[in-house]
VOPAGU-2260 file (C-alpha; in pm, 1 decimal, decimal comma):
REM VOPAGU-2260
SITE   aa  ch    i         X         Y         Z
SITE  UNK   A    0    1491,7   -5671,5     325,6
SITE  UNK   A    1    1321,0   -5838,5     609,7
SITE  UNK   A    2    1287,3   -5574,2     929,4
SITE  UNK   A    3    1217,9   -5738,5    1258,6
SITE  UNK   A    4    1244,2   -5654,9    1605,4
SITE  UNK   A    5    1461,2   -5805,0    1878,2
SITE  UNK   A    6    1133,1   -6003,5    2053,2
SITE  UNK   A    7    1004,7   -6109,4    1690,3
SITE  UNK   A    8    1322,9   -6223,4    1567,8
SITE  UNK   A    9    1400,7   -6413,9    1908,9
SITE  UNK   A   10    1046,8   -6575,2    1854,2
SITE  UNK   A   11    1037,9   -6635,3    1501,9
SITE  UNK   A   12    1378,4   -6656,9    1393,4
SITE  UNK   A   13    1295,1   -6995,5    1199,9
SITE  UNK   A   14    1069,2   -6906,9    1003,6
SITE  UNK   A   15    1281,2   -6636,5     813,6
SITE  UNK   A   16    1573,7   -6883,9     766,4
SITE  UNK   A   17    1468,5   -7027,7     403,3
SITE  UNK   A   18    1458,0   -6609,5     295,8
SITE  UNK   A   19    1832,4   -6586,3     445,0
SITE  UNK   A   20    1901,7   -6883,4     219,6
SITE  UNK   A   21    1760,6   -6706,1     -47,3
SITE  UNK   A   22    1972,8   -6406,2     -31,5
SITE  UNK   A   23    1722,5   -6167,4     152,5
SITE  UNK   A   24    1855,7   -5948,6     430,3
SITE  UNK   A   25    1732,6   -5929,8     802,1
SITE  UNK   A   26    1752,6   -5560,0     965,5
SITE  UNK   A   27    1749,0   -5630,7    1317,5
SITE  UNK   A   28    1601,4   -5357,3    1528,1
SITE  UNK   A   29    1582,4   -5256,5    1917,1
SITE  UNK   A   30    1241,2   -5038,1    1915,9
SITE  UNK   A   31    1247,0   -5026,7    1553,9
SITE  UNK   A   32    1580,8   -4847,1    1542,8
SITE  UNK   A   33    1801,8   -5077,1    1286,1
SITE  UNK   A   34    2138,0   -5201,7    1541,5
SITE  UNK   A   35    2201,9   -5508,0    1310,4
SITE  UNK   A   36    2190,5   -5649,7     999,8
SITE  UNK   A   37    2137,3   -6030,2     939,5
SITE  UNK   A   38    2281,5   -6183,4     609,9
SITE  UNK   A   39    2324,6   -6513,6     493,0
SITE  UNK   A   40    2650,9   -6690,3     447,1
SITE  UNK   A   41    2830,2   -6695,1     105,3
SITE  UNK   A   42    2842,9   -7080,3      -8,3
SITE  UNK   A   43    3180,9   -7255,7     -28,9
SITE  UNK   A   44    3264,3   -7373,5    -343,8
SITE  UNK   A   45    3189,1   -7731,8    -414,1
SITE  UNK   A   46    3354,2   -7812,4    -733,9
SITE  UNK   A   47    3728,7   -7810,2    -771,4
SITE  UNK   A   48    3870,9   -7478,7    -920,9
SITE  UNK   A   49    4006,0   -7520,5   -1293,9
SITE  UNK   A   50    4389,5   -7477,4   -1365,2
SITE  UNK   A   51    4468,8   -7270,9   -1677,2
SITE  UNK   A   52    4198,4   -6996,4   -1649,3
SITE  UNK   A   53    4420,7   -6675,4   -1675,9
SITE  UNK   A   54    4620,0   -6901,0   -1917,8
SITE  UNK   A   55    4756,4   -6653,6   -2216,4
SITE  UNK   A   56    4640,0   -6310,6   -2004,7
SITE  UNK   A   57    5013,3   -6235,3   -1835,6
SITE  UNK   A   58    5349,1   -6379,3   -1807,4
SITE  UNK   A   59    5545,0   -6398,7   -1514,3
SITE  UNK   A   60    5897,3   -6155,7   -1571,6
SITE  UNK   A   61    6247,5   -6354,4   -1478,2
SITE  UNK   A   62    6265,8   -6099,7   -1219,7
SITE  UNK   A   63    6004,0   -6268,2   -1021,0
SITE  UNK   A   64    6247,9   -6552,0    -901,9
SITE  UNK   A   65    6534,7   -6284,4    -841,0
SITE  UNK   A   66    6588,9   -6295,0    -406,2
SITE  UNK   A   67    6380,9   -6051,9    -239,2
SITE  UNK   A   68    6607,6   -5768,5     -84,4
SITE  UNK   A   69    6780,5   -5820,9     280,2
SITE  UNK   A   70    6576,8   -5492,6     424,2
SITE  UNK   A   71    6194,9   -5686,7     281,6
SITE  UNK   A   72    6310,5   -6034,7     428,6
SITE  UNK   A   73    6381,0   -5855,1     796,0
SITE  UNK   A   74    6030,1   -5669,2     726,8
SITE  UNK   A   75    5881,7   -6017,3     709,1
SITE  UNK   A   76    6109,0   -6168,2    1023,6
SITE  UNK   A   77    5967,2   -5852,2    1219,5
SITE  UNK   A   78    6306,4   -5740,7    1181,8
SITE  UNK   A   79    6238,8   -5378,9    1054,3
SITE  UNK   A   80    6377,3   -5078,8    1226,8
């Protein structure tokens, strides 16, 4: 974890970006009293995701396609007393 204080991290911000890449954290603090962390952004996926991969693990009951009850579907039309 990288700990740096408002004035260094406002100067130097730059130079810590490749570690954020990396997966290191920045603690950012105010007088060297931690008031933020600083963490790098989770990548998006870049490949497509593969159909079939809980394939064999569950089976969906009939009961899944029976209509949901009246007092649910007003729930979900804000409906609900």
């Amino acid at each position: 974890m990288i700990r740096l204080n408002v004035h260094e991290a406002k100067t130097h911000l730059s130079r810590y970006l490749s570690r954020l890449a990396q997966g290191e954290l920045i603690l950012l603090c105010k007088r060297n009293v931690p008031v933020a962390e600083i963490r790098p952004v989770r990548q998006l996926r870049t490949e497509r995701r593969p159909v079939g991969l809980a394939k064999d693990r569950f089976e969906v009951p009939e009961s899944f396609f029976d209509p949901l009850p009246d007092e649910l579907l007003e729930a979900f039309a804000g409906k609900s007393p």
